[in-house]
C-alpha positions as CSV (number, residue, x, y, z in Angstrom):
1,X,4.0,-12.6,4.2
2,X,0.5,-13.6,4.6
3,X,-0.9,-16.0,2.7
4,X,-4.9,-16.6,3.0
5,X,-8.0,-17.6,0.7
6,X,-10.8,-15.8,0.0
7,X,-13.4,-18.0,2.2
8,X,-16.3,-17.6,-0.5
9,X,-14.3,-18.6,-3.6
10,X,-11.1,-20.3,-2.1
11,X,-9.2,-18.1,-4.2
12,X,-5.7,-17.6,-3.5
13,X,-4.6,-14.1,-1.9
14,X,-0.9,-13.5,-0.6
15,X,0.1,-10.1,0.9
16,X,2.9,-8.9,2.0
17,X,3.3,-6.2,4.5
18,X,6.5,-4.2,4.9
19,X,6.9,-1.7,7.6
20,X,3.5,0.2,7.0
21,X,2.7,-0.4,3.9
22,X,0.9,-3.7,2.2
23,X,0.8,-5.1,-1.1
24,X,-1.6,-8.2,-2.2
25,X,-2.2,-10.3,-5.1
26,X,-5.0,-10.2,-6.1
27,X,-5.0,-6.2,-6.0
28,X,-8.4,-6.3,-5.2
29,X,-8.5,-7.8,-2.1
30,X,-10.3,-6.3,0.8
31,X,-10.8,-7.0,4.9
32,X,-13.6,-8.0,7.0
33,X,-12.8,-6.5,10.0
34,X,-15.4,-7.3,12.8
35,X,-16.6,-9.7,16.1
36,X,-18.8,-12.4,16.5
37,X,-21.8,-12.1,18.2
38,X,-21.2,-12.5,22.0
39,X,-19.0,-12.1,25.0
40,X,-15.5,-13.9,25.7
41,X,-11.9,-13.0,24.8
42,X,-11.0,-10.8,22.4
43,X,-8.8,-13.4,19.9
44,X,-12.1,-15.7,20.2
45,X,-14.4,-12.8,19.0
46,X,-12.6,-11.2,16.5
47,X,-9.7,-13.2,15.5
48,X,-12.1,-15.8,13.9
49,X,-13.9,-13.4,11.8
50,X,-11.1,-11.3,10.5
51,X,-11.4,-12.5,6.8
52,X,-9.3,-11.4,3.5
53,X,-11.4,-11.4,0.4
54,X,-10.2,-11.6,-3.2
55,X,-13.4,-8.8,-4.1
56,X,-15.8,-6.3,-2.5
57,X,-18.2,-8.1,-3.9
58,X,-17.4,-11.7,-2.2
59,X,-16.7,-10.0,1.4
60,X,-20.3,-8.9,0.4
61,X,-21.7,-12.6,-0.1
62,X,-20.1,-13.2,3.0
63,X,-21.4,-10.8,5.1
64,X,-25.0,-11.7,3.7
65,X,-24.3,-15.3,4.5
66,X,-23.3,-14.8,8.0
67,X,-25.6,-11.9,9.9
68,X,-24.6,-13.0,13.2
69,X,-21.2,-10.9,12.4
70,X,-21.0,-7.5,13.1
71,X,-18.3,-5.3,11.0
72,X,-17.1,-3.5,8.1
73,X,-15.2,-3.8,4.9
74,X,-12.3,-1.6,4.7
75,X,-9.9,-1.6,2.3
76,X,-6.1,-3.1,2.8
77,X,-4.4,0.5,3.7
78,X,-6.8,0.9,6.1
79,X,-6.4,-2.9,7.4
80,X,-3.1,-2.3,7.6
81,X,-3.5,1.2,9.6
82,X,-5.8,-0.8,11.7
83,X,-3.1,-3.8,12.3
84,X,-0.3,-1.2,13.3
85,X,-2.4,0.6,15.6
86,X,-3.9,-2.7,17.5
87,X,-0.6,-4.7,17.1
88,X,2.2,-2.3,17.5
89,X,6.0,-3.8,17.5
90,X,4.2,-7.1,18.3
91,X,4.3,-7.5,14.5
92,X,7.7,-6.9,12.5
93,X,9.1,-7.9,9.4
């Protein structure tokens, strides 16, 4: 289980990923998926701006709030997809 907060609103967002599939409360909730401007290792670049929202809209306010940030909003399937593919076994539940 993950368990995050929307970094615009604070609200509360819990998801829970079994074997390829996730489910998150709210239902809503989307992923930033992206790097910081910049060279240096990859967790330092990306790690820090890989951010669960509890909306489109809010990953939107984000996004205009921090230009510097270069990525996209995908929805959780796709995060998911995306967290299989990068991760691997490293992940299991």
């Amino acid at each position: 289980m993950i368990d995050s907060a929307d970094p615009v609103t604070g609200k509360r967002i819990t998801v829970t990923v079994h074997e390829e599939s996730a489910i998150a409360t709210p239902t809503t909730v989307v992923v930033f998926v992206g790097a910081a401007a910049g060279h240096g290792p990859s967790a330092d670049a990306c790690c820090t701006t890989l951010n669960f929202f509890a909306s489109a809209a809010t990953a939107k306010s984000w996004i205009a709030e921090h230009p510097q940030v270069a990525g996209t909003v995908v929805g959780l399937a796709e995060a998911t997809r995306l967290g299989a593919a990068i991760f691997g076994g490293a992940l299991t539940t």
